[in-house]
N, CA, C and O of each residue as an XYZ file, in Angstrom:
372
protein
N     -11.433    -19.970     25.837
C     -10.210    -19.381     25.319
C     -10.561    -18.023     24.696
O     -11.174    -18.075     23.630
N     -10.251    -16.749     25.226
C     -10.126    -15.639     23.988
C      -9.757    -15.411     23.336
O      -8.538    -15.463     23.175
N     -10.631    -14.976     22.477
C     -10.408    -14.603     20.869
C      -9.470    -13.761     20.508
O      -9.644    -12.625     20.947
N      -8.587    -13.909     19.897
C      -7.524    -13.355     19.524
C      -7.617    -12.011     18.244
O      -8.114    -12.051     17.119
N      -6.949    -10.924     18.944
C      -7.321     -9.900     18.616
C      -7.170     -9.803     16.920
O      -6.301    -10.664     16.780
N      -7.407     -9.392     15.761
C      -7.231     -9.280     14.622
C      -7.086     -7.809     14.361
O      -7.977     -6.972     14.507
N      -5.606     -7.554     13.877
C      -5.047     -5.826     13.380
C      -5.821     -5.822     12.636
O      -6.234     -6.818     12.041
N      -6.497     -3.788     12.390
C      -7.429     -3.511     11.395
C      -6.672     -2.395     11.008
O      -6.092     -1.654     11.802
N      -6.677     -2.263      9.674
C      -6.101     -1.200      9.200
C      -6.547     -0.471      7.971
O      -7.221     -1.202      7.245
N      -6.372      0.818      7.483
C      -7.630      1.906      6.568
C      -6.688      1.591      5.238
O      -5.475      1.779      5.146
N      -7.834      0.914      3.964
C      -7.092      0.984      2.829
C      -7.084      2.723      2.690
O      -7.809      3.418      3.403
N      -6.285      3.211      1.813
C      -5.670      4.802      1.624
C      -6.150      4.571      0.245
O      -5.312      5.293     -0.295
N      -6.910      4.083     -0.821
C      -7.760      4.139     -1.804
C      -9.415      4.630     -1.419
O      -9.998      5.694     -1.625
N      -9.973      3.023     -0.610
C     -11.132      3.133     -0.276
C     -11.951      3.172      1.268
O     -13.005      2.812      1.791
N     -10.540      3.948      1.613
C     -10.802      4.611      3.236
C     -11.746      3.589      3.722
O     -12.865      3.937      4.100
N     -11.255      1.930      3.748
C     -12.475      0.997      4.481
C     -11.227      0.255      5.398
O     -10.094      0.043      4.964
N     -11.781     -0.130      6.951
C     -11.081     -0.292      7.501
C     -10.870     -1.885      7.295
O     -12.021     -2.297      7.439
N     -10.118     -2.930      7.060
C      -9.710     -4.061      6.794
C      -8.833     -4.867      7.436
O      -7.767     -4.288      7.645
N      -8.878     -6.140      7.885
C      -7.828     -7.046      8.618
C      -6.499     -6.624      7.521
O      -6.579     -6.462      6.303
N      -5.443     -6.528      8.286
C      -4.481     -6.210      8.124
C      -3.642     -7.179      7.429
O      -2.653     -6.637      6.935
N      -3.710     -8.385      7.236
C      -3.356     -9.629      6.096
C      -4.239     -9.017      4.948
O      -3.568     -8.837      3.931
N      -5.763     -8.588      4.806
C      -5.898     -8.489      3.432
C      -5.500     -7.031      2.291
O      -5.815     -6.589      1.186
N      -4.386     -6.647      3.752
C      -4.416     -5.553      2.833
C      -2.567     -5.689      1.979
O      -1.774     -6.606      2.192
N      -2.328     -4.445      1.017
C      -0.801     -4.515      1.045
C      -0.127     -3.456      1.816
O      -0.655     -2.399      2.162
N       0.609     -3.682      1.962
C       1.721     -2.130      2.276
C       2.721     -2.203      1.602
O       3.490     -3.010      1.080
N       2.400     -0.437      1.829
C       3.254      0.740      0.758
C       4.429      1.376      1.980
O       4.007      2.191      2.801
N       5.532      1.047      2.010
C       6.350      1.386      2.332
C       7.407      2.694      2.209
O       7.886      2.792      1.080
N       7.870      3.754      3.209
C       8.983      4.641      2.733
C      10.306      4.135      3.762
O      10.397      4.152      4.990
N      11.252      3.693      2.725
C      12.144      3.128      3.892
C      12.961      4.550      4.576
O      12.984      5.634      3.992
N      13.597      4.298      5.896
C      14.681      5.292      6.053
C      15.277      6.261      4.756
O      15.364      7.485      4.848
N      15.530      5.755      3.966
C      16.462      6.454      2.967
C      15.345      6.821      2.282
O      15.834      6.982      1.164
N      14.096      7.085      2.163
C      13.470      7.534      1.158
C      12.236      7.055      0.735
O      11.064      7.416      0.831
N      13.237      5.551     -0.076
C      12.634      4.498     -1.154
C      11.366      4.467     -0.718
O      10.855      4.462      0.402
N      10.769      4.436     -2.319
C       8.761      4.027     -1.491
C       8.967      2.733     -2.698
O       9.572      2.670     -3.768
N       8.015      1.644     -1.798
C       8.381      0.420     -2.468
C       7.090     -0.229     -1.671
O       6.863      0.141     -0.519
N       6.036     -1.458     -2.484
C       5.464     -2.451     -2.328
C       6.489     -3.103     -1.125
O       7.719     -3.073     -1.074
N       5.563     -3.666     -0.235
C       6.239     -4.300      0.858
C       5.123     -5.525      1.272
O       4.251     -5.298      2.110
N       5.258     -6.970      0.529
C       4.586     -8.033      0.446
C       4.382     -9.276      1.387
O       3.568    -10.200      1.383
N       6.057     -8.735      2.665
C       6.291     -9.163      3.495
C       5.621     -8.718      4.627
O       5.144     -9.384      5.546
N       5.644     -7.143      4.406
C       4.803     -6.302      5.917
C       6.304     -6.300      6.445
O       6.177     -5.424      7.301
N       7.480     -6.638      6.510
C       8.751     -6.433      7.612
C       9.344     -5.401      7.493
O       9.751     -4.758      8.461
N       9.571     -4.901      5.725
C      10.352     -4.026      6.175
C      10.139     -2.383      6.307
O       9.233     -1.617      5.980
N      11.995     -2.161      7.235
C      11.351     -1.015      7.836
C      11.460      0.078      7.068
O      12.131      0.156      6.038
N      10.488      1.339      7.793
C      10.033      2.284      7.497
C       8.334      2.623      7.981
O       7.573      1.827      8.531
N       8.026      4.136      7.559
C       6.195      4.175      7.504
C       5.907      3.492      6.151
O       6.274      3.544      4.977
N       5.021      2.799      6.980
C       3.907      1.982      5.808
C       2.304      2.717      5.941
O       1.824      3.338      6.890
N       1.711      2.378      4.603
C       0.880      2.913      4.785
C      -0.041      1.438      3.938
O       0.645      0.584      3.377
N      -1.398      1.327      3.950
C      -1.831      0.263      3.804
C      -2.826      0.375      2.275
O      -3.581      1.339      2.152
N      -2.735     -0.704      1.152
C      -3.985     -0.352      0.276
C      -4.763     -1.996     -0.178
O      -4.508     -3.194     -0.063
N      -5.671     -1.241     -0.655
C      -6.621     -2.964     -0.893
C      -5.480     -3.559     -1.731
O      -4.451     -2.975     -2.071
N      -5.997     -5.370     -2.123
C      -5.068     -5.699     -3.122
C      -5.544     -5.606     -4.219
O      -5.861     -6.595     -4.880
N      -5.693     -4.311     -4.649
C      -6.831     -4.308     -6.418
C      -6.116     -2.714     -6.708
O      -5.714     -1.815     -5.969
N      -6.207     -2.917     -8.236
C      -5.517     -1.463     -8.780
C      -6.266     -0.278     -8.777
O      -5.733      0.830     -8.833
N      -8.087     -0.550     -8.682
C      -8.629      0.696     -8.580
C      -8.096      1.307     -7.195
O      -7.588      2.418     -7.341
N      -8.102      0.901     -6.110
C      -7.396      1.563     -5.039
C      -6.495      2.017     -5.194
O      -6.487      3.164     -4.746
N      -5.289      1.609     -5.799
C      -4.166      2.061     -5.723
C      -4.763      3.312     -6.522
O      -5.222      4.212     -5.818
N      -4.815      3.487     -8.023
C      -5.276      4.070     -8.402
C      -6.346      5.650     -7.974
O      -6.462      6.741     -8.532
N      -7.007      5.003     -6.644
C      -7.873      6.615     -6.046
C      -6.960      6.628     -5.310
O      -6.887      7.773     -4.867
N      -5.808      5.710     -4.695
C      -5.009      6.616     -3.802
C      -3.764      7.497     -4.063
O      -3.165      8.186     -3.236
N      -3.489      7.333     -5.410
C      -2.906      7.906     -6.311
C      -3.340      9.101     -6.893
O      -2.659     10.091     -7.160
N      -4.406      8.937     -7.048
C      -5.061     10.064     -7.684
C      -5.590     11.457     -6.454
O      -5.725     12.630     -6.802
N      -5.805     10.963     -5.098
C      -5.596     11.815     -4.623
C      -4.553     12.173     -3.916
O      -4.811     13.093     -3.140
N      -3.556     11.824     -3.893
C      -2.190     12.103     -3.585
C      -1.928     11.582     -2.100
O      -1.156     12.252     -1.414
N      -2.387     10.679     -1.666
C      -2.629      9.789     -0.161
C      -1.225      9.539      0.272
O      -1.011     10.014      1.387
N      -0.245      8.962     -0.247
C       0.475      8.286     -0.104
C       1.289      9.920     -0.034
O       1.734     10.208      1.077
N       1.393     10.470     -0.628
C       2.198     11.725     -0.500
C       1.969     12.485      0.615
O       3.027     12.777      1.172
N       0.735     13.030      1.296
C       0.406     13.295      2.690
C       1.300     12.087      3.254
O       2.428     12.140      3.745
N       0.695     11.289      3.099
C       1.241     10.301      4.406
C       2.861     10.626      4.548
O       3.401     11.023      5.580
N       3.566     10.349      3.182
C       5.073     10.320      3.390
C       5.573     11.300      3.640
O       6.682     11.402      4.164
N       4.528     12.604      3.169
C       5.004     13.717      3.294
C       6.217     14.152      2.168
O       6.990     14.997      2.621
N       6.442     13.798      1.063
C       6.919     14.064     -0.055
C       6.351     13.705     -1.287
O       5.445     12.872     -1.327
N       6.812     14.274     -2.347
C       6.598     14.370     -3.398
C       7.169     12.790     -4.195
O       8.322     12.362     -4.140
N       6.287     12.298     -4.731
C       6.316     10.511     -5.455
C       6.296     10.915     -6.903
O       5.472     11.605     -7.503
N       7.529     10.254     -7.379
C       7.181     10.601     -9.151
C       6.262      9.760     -9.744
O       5.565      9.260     -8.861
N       5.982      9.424    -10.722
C       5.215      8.645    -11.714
C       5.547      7.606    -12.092
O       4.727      6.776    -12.484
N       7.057      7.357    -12.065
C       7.726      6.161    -11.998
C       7.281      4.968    -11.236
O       6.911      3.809    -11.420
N       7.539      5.975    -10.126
C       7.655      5.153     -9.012
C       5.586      4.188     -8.478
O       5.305      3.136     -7.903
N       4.930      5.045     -8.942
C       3.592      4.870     -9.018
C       3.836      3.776    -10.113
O       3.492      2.727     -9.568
N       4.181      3.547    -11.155
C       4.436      2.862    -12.537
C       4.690      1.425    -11.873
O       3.875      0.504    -11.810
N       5.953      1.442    -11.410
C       6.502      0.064    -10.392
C       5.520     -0.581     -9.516
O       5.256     -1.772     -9.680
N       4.866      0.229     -8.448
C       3.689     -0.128     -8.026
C       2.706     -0.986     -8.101
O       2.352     -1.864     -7.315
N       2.148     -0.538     -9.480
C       1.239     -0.671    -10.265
C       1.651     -1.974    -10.986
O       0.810     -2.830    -11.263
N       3.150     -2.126    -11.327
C       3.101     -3.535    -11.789
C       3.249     -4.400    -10.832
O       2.677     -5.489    -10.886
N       3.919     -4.102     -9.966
C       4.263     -5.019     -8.801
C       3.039     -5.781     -8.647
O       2.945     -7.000     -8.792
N       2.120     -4.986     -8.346
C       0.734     -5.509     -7.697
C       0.077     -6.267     -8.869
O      -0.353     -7.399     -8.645
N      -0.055     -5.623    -10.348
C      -0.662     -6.789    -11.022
C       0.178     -7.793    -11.387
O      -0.331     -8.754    -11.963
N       2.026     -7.787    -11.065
C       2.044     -9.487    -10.588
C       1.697    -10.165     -9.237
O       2.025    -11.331     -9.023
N       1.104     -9.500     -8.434
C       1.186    -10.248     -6.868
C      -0.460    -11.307     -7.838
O      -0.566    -12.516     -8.044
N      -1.694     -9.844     -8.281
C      -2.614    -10.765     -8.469
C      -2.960    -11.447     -9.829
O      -4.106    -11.762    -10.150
N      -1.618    -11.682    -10.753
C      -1.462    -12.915    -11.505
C      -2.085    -11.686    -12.928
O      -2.155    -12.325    -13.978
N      -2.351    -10.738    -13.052
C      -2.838    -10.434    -13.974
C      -1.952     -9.755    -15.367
O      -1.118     -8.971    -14.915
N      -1.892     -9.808    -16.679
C      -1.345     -9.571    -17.626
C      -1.647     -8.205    -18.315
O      -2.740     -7.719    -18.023
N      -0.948     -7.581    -19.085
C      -1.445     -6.349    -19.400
C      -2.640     -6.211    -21.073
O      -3.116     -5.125    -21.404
């Protein structure tokens, strides 16, 4: 039986290429919105990051997600992010 192919995709923190379940995506829907996307469904460009905050964090810091979307992301919206993800991995502030 062949082995069934496994999606690889580049965290945008630590530029390492990763099965595509362990990563998250960062979503810009049609209208804009950039939003955690935990499902992977919805639409828009996604772009992919580890599930840990230092990534988010270097991909933030070098403005990754902004190339990619090609606009300008407020701080807010990085803010939301940032919590989203330390509830996905259970952690408290």
């Amino acid at each position: 039986m062949p082995q069934k192919k496994i999606p690889m995709r580049m965290c945008k923190g630590c530029s390492e290429m990763k099965p595509k379940r362990e990563l998250i995506r960062v979503v810009k829907s049609p209208e804009g919105e950039i939003s955690i996307d935990l499902t992977g469904k919805k639409s828009g460009r996604g772009v992919y990051v580890c599930k840990s905050l230092d990534c988010l964090k270097k991909a933030r810091k070098s403005r990754r997600f902004e190339k990619d979307f090609q606009c300008r992301i407020e701080d807010e919206i990085y803010e939301v992010m940032e919590n989203e993800l330390k509830k996905q991995l259970g952690e408290s502030d």
